[in-house]
N, C-alpha and C positions, 0 to 999 in steps of 0.2 A: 759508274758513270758520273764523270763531271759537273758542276752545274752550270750555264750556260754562261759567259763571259759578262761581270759584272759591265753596269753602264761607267761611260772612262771619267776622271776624275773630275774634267768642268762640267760635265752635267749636273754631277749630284752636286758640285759646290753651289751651282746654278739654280737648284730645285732645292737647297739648303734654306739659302737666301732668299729664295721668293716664297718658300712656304712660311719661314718667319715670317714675313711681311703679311701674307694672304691671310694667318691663325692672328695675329696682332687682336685688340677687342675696337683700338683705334680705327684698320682698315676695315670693318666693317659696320662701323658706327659713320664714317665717313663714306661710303656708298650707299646704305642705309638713306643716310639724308639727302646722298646727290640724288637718288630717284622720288622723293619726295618733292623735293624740289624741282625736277624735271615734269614731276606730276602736274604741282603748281605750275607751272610756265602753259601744259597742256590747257589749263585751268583759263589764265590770262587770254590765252591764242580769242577764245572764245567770244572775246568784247572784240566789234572790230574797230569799236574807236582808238582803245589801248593796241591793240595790235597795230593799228598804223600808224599811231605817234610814237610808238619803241619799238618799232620793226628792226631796226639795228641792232637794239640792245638785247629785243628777245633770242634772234638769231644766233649771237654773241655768247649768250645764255644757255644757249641750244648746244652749237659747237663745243663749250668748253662742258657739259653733261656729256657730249658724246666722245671728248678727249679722255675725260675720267673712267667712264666706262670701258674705252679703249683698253686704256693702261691696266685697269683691272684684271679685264679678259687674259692682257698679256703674260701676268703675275701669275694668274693661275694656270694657264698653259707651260712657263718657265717653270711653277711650281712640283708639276708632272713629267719633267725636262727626263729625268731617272728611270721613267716610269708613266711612259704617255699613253698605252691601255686604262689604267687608273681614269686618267683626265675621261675618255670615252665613255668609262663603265657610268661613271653618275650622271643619273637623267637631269640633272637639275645646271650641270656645267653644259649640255648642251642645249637645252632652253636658252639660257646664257648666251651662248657663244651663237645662236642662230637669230637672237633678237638684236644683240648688235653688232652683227658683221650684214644681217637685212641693212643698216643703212649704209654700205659701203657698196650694194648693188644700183649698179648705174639703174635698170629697169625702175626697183624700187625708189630710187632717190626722186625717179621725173614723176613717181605720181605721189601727190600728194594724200589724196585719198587712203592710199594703201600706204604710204609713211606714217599717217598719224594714227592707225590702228597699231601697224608696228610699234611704236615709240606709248601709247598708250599698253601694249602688254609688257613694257618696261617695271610697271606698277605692282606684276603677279612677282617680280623678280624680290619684293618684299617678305614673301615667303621664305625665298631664303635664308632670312636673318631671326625671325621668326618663330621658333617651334611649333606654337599653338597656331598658326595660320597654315604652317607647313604640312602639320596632321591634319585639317579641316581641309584642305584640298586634296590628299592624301585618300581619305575618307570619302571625298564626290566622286574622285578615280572610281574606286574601288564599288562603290555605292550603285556606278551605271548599270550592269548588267540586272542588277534586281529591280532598280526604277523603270528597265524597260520592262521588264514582265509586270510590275505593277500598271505601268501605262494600259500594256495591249489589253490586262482585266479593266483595269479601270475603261478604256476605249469601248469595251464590248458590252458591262455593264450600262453605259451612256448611251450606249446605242440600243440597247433592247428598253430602256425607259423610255428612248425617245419616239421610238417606233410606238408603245404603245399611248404617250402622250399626243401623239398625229392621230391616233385612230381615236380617241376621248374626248379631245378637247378640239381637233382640225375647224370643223365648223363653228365651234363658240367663242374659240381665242384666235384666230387665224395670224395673227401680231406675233403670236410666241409657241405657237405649234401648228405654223401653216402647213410646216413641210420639215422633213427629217433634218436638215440642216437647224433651222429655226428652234427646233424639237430640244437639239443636241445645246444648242450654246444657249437658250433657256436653263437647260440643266446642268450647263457646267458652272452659269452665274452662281444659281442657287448651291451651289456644292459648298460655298463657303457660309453657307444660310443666311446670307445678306437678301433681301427681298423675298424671305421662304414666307413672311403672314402674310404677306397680299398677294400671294401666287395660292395661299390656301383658302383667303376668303374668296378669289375668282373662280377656285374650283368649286367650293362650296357651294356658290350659285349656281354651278351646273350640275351636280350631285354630289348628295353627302360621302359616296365611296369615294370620292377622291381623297380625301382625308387618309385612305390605305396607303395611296400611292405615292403622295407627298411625303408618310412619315415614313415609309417602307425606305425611298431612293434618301432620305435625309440620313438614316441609322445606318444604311451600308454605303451610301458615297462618303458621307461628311465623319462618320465616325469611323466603320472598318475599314475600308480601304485608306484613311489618310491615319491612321494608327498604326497599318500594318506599311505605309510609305514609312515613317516614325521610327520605326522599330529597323526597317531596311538599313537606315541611316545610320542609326543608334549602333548598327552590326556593327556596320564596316568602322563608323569612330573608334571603336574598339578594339578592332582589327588594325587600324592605324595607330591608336597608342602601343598595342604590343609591338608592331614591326619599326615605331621610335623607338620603344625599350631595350627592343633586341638588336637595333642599331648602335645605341647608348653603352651597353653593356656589353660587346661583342669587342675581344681585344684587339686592338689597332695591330694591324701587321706588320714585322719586321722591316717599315721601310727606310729607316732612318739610314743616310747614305754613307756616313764613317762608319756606323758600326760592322756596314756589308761592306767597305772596304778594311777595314780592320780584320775581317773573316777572311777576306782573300787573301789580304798578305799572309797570314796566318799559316794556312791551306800551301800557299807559295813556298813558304821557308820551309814546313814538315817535309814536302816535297824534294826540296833541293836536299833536308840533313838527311833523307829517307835516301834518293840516290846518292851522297857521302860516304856513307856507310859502308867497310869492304867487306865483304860475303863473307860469313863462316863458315869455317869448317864441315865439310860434309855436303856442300852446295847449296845452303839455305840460308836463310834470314834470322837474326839472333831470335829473333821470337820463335822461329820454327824450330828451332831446337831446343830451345826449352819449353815448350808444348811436347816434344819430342822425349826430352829428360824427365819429364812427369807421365808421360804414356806408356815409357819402357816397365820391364815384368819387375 
């Protein structure tokens, strides 16, 4: 079986061209800074006195970050021109391609609101260029599934402290353990043990066994559960450095487009000198006969 019919000669010259340009260290030191400075302008917006005496210029400012970004997107779509599954397969081209083509939607353009959240996640596009930012969010990805089970223990832990902080202290602190809500965000303050001595000298006035309770919820809120969150973290970073590694070190596949046209013509002429060839003797193919002449007794 054949392999399926290469992509035809202006694409890959097309995707030749735009990936030099795309791999360049220039093109990505120059979109690098255009979202920088797109950031900054986000930055500006914020004074409304500068925003209405350069309302022209920021706009100005605005359209020609979103001309660049344009033209970017376009490079590396044309880059894929050979091979436009490629462009699909990387989650990070579609981040890309979804943050700015949002501002080409009529909906999105009329609200402003929801533009400037768009045009503010322009900022994560920094990742991109980045490694170590790239694995550090790579790493929160990967991180959620264990921070929610730390949540729901952590949740359940705060709630059975709080519960029994409402039945000990309801009547004598009423301010910070009226009621199970109260109970709870008392105990979440203290989790960071900011305000933990004068939450144990109020207890102490109302009995010395509180001193268990406060240092019981201090050793397993502030110290186990936010060490074993630590550690959750600590996994997945880890887990996100091997999968940069084995990204890194994983060899680039065959997609360079003259070489695969070079294969083809290749493939093409064996082909045509294979039909040239007039049948030998016996009704077979020269090779079949000498396979033939070495098999015989």
């Amino acid at each position: 079986m054949r392999d399926p019919r290469p992509a035809g000669r202006g694409r890959m010259k097309l995707a030749a061209r735009c990936r030099v340009a795309t791999e360049a260290p220039a093109f990505g030191m120059v979109v690098f800074c255009a979202i920088l400075f797109n950031a900054a302008l986000m930055g500006v917006e914020t004074y409304s006195g500068l925003a209405a005496e350069y309302r022209l210029v920021l706009q100005g400012a605005e359209n020609c970050c979103l001309a660049l970004f344009t033209l970017e997107m376009l490079l590396r779509v044309g880059a894929c021109a050979d091979r436009p599954k490629a462009f699909f397969r990387d989650p990070w081209n579609l981040f890309d391609l979804a943050v700015v083509a949002s501002a080409f939607v009529p909906l999105v353009r009329e609200n402003t609101t929801l533009l400037r959240m768009l045009r503010l996640a322009r900022v994560l596009r920094t990742a991109r260029f980045l490694p170590h930012l790239r694995i550090l969010l790579i790493a929160v990805g990967r991180s959620l599934p264990g921070t929610a089970s730390f949540l729901f223990v952590g949740a359940l832990v705060l709630y059975v402290y709080a519960m029994v902080g409402w039945v000990c202290f309801a009547r004598s602190d009423p301010g910070h353990y009226g009621s199970v809500g109260r109970a709870m965000l008392t105990l979440f303050l203290l989790t960071t043990l900011d305000g933990l001595t004068d939450a144990v000298r109020a207890g102490l006035q109302i009995s010395r066994l509180s001193i268990i309770y406060y240092a019981s919820y201090a050793l397993l809120a502030s110290f186990v559960l936010v060490n074993v969150l630590i550690g959750v973290v600590l996994n997945s970073l880890d887990e996100a450095r091997e999968m940069e590694d084995e990204a890194n070190r994983a060899p680039a596949p065959d997609t360079d487009p003259d070489v695969r046209a070079r294969i083809a013509t290749a493939r093409r002429a064996l082909d045509e000198i294979e039909a040239s060839l007039p049948p030998a003797a016996g009704g077979g193919r020269p090779e079949r006969q000498l396979e033939a002449s070495h098999s015989g007794p």
